[in-house]
C-alpha positions as CSV (number, residue, x, y, z in Angstrom):
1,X,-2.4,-28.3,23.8
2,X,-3.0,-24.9,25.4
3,X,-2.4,-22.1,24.0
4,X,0.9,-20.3,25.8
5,X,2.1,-16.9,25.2
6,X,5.2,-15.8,27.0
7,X,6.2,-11.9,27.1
8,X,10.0,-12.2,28.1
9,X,12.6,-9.4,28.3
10,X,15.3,-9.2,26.9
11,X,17.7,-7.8,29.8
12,X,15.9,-10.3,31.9
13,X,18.7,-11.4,34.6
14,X,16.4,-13.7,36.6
15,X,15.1,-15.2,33.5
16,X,17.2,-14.5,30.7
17,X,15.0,-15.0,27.5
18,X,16.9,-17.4,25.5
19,X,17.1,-20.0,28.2
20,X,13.0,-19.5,28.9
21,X,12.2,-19.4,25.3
22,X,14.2,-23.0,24.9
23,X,13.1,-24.4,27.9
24,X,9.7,-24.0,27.5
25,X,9.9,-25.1,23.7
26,X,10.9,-28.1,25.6
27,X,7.8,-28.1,27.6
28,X,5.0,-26.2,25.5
29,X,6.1,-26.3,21.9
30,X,3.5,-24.8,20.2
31,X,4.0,-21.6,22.7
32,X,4.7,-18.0,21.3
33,X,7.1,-16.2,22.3
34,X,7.6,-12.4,22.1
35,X,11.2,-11.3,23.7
36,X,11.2,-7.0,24.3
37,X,14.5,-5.1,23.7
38,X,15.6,-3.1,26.5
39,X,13.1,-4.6,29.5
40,X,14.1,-6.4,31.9
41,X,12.2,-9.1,34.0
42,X,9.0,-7.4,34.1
43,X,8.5,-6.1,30.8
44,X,4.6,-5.3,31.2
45,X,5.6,-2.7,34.4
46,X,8.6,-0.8,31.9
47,X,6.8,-1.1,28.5
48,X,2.4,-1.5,29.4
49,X,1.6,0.0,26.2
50,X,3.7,-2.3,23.8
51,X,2.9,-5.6,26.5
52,X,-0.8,-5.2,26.2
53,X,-0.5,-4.5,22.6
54,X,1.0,-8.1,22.5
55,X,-1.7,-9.7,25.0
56,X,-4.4,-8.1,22.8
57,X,-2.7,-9.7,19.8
58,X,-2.1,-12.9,20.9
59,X,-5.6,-13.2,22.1
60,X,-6.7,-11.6,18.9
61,X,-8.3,-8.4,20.1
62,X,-5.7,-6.3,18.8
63,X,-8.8,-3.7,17.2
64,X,-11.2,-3.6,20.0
């Protein structure tokens, strides 16, 4: 019943998005998902200004 927010990229070859985003549908269904073109497995090192925009979203402090 936690809230889950997954940042996943999409070049990911450790943890290719689809299979994370299904697999934790599986686990955590009412998880959100965001899945960034371009990034790889660590998406908030290659794109920090477009990851923390998501964060701040997701925790709804997208205007502070």
């Amino acid at each position: 019943q936690c809230p889950s927010f997954w940042l996943l990229g999409e070049k990911d070859a450790l943890v290719p998005g689809s299979v994370a985003q299904e697999l934790a549908l599986l686990a955590i269904p009412q998880a959100e998902f965001e899945c960034l073109k371009g990034c790889a497995h660590a998406p908030f090192i290659s794109h920090p200004a477009r990851s923390l925009a998501l964060v701040k979203q997701f925790f709804g402090t997208a205007d502070e």
